[in-house]
N, C-alpha and C positions, 0 to 999 in steps of 0.2 A: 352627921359628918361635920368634923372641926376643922376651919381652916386658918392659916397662919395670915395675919392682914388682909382679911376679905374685904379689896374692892371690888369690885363689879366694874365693867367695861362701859359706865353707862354716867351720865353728868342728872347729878341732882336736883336741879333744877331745869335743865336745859332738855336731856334726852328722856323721853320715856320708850318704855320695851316693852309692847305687847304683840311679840314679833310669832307670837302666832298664829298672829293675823295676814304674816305675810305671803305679800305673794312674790316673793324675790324671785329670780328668776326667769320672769318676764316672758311665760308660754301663754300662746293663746287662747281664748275661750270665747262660746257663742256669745251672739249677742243678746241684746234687750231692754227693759228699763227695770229701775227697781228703788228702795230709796239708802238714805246713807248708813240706816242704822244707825245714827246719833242718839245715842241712848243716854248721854250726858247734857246736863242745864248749861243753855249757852249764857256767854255775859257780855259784854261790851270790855275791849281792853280797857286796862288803869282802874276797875272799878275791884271792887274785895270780896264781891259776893262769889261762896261757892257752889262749885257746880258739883253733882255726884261724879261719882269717879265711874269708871266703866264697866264697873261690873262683870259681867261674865268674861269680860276681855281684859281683866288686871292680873296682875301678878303681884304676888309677895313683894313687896320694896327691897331693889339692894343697899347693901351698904356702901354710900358715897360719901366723898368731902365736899367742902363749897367750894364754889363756884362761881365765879361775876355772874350775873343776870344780866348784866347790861354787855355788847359790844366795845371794847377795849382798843386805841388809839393806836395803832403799828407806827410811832412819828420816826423812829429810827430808819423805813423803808421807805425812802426818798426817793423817786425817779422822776423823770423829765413827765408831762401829761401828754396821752397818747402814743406813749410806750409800746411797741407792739412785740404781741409774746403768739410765736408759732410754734402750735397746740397739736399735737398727736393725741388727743385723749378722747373715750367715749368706753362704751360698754363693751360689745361682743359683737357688734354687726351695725354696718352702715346706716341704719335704723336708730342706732344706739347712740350719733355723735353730739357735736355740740350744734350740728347747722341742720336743715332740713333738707331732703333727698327730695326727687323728683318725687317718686311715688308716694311720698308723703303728701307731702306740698300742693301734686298737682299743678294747676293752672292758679295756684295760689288757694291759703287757705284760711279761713278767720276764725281767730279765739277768742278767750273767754275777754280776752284785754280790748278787741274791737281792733285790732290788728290785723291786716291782711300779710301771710309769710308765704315766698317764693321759694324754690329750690336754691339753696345755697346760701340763703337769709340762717343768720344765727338764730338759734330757739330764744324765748322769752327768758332763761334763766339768765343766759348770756350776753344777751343782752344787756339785760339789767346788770349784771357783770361790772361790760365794760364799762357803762354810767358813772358806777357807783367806785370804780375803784379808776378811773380814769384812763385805763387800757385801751387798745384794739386788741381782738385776738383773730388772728391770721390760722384760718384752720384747717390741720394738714392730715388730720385722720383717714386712714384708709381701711376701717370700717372693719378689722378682724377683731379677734378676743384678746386677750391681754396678749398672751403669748407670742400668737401670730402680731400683735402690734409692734412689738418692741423690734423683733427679730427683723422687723421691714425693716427698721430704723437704726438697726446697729451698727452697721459700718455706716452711716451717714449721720451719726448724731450732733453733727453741725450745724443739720438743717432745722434743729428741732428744737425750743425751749425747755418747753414738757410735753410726756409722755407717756402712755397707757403701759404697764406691764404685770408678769405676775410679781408675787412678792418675792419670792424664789429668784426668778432672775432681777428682778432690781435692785436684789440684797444681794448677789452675788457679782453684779456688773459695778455695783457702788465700791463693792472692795477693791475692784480691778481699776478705780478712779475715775470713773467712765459719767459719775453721778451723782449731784451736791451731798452732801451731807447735810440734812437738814438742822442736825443736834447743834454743829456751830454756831445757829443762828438762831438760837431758840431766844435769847435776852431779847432780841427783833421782835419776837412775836409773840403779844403778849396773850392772845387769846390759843393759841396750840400751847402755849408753857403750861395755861393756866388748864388748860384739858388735862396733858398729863400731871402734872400737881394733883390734881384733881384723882387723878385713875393712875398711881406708878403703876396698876399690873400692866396699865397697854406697854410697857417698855419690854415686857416680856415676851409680847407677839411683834415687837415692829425694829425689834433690835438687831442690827447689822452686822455688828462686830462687839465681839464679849472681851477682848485682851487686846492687846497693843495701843498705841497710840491714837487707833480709831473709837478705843472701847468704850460704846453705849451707842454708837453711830446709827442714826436714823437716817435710809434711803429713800423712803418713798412717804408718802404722805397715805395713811390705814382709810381703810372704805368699813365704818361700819352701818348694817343695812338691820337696824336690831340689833340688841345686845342683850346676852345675859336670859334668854329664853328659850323656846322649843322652838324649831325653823321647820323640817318636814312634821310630818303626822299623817296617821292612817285616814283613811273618808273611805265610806261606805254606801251605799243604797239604804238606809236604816230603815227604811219603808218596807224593803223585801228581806230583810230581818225578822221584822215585826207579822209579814203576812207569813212566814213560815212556821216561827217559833211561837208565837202569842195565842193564848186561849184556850178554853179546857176541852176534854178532850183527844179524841187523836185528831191530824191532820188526815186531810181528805183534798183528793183534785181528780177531776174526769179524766186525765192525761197528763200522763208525768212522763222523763224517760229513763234513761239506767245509768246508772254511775259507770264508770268506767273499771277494770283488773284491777284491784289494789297495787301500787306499786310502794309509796308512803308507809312507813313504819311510824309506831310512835318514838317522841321524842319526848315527850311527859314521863314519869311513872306507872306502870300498869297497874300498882295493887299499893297498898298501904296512902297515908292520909298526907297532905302538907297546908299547912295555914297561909293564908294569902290577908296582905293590907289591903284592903278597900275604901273608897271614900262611901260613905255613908248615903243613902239614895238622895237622901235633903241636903246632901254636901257641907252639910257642919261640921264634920268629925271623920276621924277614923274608926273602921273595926276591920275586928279579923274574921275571914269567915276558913270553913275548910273545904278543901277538896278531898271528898271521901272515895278515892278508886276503889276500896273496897265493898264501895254500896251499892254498884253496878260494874267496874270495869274503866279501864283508858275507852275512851269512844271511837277510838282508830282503831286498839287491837278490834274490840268488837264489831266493828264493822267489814274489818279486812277477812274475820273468821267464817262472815257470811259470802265473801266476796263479791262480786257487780249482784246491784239488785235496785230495784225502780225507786224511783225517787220520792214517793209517798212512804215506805216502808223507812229512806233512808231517814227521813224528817220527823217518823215516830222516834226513831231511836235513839237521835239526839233531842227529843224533847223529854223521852225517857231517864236519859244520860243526865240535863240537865236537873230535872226533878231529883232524882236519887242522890247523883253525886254532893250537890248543895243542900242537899235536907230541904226540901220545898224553899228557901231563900226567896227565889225571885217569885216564885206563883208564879202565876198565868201570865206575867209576864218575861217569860224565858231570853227574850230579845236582850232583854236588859244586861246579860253576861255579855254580851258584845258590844251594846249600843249605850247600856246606860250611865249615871254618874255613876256607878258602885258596880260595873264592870269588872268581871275578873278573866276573862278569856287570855288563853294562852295558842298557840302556835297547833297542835293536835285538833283543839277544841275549831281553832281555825280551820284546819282540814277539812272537818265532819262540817263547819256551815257548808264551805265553799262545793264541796259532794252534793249538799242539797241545791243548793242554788244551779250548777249548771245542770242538774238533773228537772229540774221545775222550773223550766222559762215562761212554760206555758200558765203559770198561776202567777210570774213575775214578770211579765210583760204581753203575753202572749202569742210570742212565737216560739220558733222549733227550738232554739240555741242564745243563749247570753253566755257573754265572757266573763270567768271569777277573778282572776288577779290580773291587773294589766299596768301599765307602765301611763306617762301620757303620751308620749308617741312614741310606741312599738318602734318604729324605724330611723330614730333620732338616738344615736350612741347618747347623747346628752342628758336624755330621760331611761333609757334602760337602764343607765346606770344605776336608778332607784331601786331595781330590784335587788340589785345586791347590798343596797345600805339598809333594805328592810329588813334581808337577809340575816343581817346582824342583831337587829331587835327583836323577830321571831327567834333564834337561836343561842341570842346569849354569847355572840362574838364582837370583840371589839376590834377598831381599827378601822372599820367598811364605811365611817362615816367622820374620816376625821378630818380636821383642821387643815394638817398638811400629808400628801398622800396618804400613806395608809399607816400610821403612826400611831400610840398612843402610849400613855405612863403605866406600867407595870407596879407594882405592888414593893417589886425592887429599886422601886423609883426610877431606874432604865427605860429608855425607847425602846421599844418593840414593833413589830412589820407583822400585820397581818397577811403579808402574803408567805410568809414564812412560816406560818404555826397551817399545822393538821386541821385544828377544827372549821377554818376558814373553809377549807373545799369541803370539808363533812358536809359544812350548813350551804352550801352550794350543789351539791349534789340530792343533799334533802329538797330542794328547791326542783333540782330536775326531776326528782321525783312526783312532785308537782305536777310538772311538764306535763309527765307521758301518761296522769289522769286528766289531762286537760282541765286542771284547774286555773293555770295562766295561760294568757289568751294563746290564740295561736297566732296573733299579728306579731307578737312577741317572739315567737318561734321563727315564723318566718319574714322576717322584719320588713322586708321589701313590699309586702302587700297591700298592708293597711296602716294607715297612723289610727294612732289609738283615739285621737278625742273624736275621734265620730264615732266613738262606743258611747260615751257619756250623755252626746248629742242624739242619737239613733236609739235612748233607751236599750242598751246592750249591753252596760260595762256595768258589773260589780262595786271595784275596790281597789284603789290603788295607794300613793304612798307619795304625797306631795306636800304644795303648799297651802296652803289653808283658802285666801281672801281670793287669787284667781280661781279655784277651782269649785269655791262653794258658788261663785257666780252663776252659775248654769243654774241653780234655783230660782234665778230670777229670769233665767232665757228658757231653757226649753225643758224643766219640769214644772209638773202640775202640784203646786205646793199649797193650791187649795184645797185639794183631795188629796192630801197626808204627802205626796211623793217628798224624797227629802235627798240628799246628797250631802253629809256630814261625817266632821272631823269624829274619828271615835277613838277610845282611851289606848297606850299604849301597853301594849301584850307582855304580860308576865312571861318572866324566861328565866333559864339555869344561868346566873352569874357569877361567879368566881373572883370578887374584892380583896380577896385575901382569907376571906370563907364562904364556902359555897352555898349558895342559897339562891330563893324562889322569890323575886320582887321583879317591879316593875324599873328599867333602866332608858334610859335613851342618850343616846351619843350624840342624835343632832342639836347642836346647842350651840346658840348664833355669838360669834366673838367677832375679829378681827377678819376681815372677808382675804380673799385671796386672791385680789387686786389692787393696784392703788394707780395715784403717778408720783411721776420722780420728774426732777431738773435735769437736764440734760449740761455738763461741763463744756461742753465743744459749743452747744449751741448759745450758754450764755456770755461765753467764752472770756472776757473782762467785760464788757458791758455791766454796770452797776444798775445799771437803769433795767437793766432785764432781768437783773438777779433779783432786785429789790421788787420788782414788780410779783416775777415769779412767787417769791415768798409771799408776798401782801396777799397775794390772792389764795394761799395755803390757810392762811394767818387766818382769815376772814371766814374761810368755810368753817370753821372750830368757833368759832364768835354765837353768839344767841342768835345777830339776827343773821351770820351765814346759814346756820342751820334751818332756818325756818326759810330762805330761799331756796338751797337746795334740798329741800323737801317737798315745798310746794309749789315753787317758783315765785314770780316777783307778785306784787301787793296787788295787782287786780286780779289774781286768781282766788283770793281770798275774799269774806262778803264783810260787807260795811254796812250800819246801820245809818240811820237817816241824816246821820248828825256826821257822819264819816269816818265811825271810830268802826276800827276793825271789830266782828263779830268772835268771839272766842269761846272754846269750852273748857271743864275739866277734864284733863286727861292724865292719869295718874298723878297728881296732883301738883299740876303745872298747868298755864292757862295756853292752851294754844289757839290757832286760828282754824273758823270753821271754811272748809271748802266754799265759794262761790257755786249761787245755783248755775248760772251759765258753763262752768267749767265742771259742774259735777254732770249736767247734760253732756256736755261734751266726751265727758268719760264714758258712757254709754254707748252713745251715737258713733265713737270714734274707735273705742277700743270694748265693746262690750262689759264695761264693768270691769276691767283688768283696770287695777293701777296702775300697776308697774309699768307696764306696755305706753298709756298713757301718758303717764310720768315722762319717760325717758323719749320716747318715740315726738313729744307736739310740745312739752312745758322745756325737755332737756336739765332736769332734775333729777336726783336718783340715779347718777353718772357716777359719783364715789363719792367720798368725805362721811359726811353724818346723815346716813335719812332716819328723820320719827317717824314712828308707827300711828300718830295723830291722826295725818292725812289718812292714812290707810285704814285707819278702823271706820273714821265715817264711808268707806267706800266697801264694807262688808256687808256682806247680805246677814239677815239677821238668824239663817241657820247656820252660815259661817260662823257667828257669833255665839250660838247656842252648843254647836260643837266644841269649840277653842274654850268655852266657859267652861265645862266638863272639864279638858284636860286641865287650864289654869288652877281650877281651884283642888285638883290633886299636886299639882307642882307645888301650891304657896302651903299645903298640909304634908309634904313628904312621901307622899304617895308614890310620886315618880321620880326617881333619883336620878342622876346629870352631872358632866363635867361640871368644875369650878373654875372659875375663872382666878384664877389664885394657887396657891402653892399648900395645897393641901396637905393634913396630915396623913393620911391615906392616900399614896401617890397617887394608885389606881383613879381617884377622881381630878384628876389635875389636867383640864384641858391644855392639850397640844395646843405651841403657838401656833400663827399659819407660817413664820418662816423662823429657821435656826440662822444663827451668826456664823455660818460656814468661811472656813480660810478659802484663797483663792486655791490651795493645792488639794482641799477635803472636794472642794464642788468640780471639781475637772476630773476628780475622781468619780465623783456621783455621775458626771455628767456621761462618762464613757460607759456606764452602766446602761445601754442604749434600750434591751428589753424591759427593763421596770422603767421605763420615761414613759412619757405620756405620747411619745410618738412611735413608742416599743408597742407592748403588749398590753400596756396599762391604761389608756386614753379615754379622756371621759368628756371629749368635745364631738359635736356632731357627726363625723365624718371619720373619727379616730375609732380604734378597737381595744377592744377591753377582753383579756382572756375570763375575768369572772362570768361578765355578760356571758359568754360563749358555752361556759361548762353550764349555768342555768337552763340556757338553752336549748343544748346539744349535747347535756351528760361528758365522760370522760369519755371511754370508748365503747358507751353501750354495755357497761356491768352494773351490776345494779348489788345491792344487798350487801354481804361480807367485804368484796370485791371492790366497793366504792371507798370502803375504808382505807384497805393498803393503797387505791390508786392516790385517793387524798393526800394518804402519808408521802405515797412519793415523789409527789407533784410538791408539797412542801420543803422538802430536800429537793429538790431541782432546783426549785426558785434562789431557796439560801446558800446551799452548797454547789449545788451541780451547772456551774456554768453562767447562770444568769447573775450572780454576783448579790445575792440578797445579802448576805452575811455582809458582804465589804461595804454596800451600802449603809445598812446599820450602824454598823462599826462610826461613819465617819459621820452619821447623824447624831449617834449619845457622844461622838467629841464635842460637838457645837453644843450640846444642852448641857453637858457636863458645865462648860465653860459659863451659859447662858446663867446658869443657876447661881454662879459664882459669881458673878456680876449682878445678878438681880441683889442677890444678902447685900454685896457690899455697898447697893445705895438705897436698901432698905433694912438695912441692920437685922 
């Protein structure tokens, strides 16, 4: 794939993106200890020795411009010292902000800095904050998600300097003049200019208004959390892969139980051959291998022709399936089609594992029942969500995982609405089909009962569809990873995609850009105050800076280690020298948040809030099958193995990542806005407490038809949505005005 001025969303010297690693997001996981996984030669800063690069955790180098390496002087943004700027900003929950909560806090709590923090004490980033840029910051966050942040604060935005929002309404409230412009001010700051300089594509996600007098207007200040790599990924049990599929012979178990009625059709080919890219098992290279249906059969039809039958029989058949269809490929070791570097498993191929697995608990944990596909909490709208973005990478649908709601580039170069096209509910209903063989859990089903990580924890849970660095944690908490058990990221699933020619590779939509939050200035609140405005900006200015970034990423310099002499400890890491976590604060990441960063991060340092976080921090805090997984996918990524949006304006529309927000006129978004069923507070909602009609069809089927019947309903649940009332069409309609425009103003200040 060729693309027109390929930058990448990532600073050359400044950012590195091995955001496979991540664990963004910020869901919880058990506890334990474990160590950093520094698989990189540390060095002392200022010195020239290098370190190896990270290996299983690198990625292909984007193409970037330079960059200052050093932080750069904002002398234009003058303000009086001790300036105070009242702050709406933090993540998604009172947890999330800039100060610390009671139940944080406690009775007070000591970090890695030898610092004791009360409830209502600013965290360590902010601290160091105000020090370093002379501020107070007066902190007025009331503790919701972007969304719900801003909306507190909209008819009051006098009260407020800056403010947490989504990009959507801050791009939309900016044009209403409700909220600085930040493009005015850019000659002020020389470390955000020298960013985008660096990267024009970000002008293409963070751009506000494409025409008139505003055109090129930047509202909010971009939160990127990783850039320019793979964000969710499949993880598996690969241990209970390997005890089903591995070794000669047939399988054998004293007690298995019975698959369930076939309800799942295939979605593969039944008969004739198709060539699949793989990475090579030593991961040097590419080859092709084939899928020969005609050397045994699709392993669904054939399974479904026997209908329910015990779970020993089912586990011969798919080792049989394997063996034939590959031409002996993997040998004895069959796991490998799912778990290994040179994986080639598809969605079908899926089905027949997940048959065997909840049919054989008793050989894969030892009890009556295990769950095969499950979410990370079943009863958190938040995380079900995920089933439907997998949705899309078992089936070969786009739009289930984009940027900005359901959006993506068409081949016509046009926006397109996945909730608009047929195949969406097809691969939604193939999903429910799923359901009703109890392949996805039943907490999932019935969501009010169980949260899912006590699967993962309670050896129960299969497979789900997350982020890599929290959830490979649990290998260091409660599995047995001396005796093989493993919990790992594994390859994404070949599917039917349609680029402009239809074909069988491997794709994936989640691809980390521009996140889809930021903050903005508020005009009421800074209202002529120079001193507020200037301040506001300086502190923009500084998180884009080298050493902002390396604060809010890790927070301030004693959470980092020093050597004897006092010089900061550093590694390589993609080949840039960063700083290694402090032993006291990487205890504390244990002790405090079990091995989660993020949670960490955000929750005791107050980093990881918005602007730039590196992936640095976060790789030493991966467990090393974390590491072993995300190595597999990476080194299909940097060989082409696995295709992905571009960050860029691709020649092939079809790969041209969605911004996360369009330059919509004030008269297009009031339009949108009225569109009240496709809002996130309609039918579409992908926050805790909100509903999601995808979720629900997964769930709950259409209305209980199943086969021929699922098709017409799909069809005409896709006309409903576009034509019949819900307004999809008029939506669209006033989203490719904004891109139309966007694109037009991108050429003209990139020729």
């Amino acid at each position: 794939m060729k693309t027109k001025k390929i930058t990448a969303l990532i600073l050359s010297t400044v950012l590195a993106s091995t955001a496979m690693l991540s664990g963004c997001g910020g869901g919880t996981t058990s506890g334990g200890s474990g160590d950093s996984g520094n698989a990189a030669t540390t060095t002392t800063a200022g010195t020239t020795k290098s370190g190896e690069t990270n290996g299983d955790a690198g990625t292909q180098p984007a193409e970037t411009k330079e960059q200052p390496t050093e932080t750069l002087t904002a002398d234009a943004l003058t303000y009086a010292p001790g300036t105070v700027l009242r702050t709406a900003c933090g993540y998604n929950s009172d947890k999330t902000g800039m100060s610390f909560t009671a139940d944080l806090a406690g009775e007070g709590i000591t970090l890695a800095d030898g610092k004791t923090y009360n409830s209502g004490d600013l965290k360590p980033t902010w601290q160091e904050v105000e020090k370093i840029l002379e501020i107070k910051i007066e902190d007025k966050y009331q503790g919701n998600n972007a969304t719900n942040e801003y909306q507190y604060w909209d008819a009051q935005l006098d009260q407020v300097d800056m403010l947490s929002g989504t990009a959507t309404l801050l791009s939309e409230n900016g044009q209403q003049g409700k909220l600085v412009n930040i493009a005015e001010h850019l000659d002020e700051m020389p470390n955000f200019k020298a960013y985008l300089e660096a990267n024009p594509i970000v002008r293409l996600s963070i751009t506000g208004a494409a025409a008139g007098p505003n055109a090129g207007a930047i509202y909010f200040s971009p939160y990127f959390d990783g850039v320019d790599d793979i964000e969710r990924m499949p993880l598996m049990r690969t241990d209970w892969v390997e005890k089903l599929l591995n070794g000669s012979g047939e399988f054998a178990a004293d007690k298995c139980n019975f698959t369930a009625t076939p309800a799942y059709t295939p979605f593969m080919p039944t008969s004739g051959s198709i060539d699949i890219e793989v990475v090579k098992a030593d991961g040097s290279a590419l080859e092709t291998i084939k899928k020969n249906y005609d050397a045994y059969g699709n392993i669904v039809d054939k399974m479904n022709a026997v209908g329910a039958m015990d779970g020993v029989s089912a586990v011969n058949m798919l080792r049989e399936y394997i063996d034939k269809t590959y031409d002996g490929y993997y040998g004895e070791n069959r796991a490998d089609l799912f778990i290994g570097q040179n994986a080639a498993w598809d969605v079908d191929e899926l089905v027949a594992l997940l048959r065997c697995v909840v049919a054989n608990p008793q050989t894969l944990n030892g009890t009556e029942s295990v769950q095969g596909l499950h979410s990370r909490e079943d009863n958190n709208n938040q995380r079900r969500v995920d089933m439907f973005r997998f949705a899309g990478s078992l089936f070969g649908v786009r739009g289930l995982e984009s940027r900005l709601d359901y959006l993506y580039v068409g081949t016509d170069g046009d926006l397109h609405d996945a909730r608009n096209e047929t195949a969406t509910y097809e691969a939604l209903s193939k999903m429910h089909d799923m359901v009703t063989e109890g392949l996805i859990s039943q907490a999932f089903v019935n969501a009010e009962e169980v949260k899912t990580e006590k699967y993962l924890a309670d050896d129960s849970g299969f497979m789900h569809y997350d982020y890599n660095q929290t959830q490979t944690a649990y290998n260091a908490t409660v599995l047995d990873t001396a005796n093989g058990e493993k919990y790992m990221a594994v390859m994404v699933p070949v599917s039917r995609w349609n680029d402009g020619t239809e074909k069988y590779m491997r794709f994936t939509e989640s691809w980390r850009s521009v996140k889809t939050d930021g903050w903005a200035i508020s005009i009421a609140g800074v209202g002529g105050n120079t001193d507020k405005l200037n301040a506001c900006l300086k502190l923009i200015d500084y998180a884009y800076s080298p050493d902002g970034q390396v604060l809010m990423s890790y927070g301030p310099d004693a959470f980092v280690k020093h050597d004897d002499a006092g010089n900061v400890v550093t590694f390589d890491f993609n080949g840039r020298q960063w700083p290694v976590i402090s032993d006291k604060s990487y205890e504390d990441l244990w002790a405090l948040q079990n091995g989660n960063y993020t949670n960490y991060a955000r929750y005791y340092i107050g980093s990881t809030l918005s602007f730039v976080k590196s992936q640095a921090f976060e790789y030493q805090c991966t467990h090393e099958v974390g590491k072993e997984g995300a190595g597999h996918i990476s080194r299909a990524i940097a060989l082409g193995s696995i295709k992905h949006p571009a960050l860029a304006i691709a020649d092939n529309s079809w790969y041209t990542s969605v911004p996360a927000v369009l330059p919509q006129e004030v008269a297009e978004a009031n339009a949108i806005n009225e569109l009240t069923q496709l809002s996130a507070s309609g039918m579409f909602g992908a926050a805790k407490d909100q509903m999601n009609l995808l979720v629900d069809i997964i769930s709950k089927g259409f209305t209980g038809e199943a086969g021929a019947d699922a098709a017409a309903t799909a069809d005409k649940i896709s006309k409903s949505v576009a034509d019949g009332g819900w307004g999809g069409s008029t939506y669209l309609a006033r989203r490719n005005e904004a891109w139309k425009r966007l694109l037009m103003f991108y050429k003209s200040i990139n020729g």
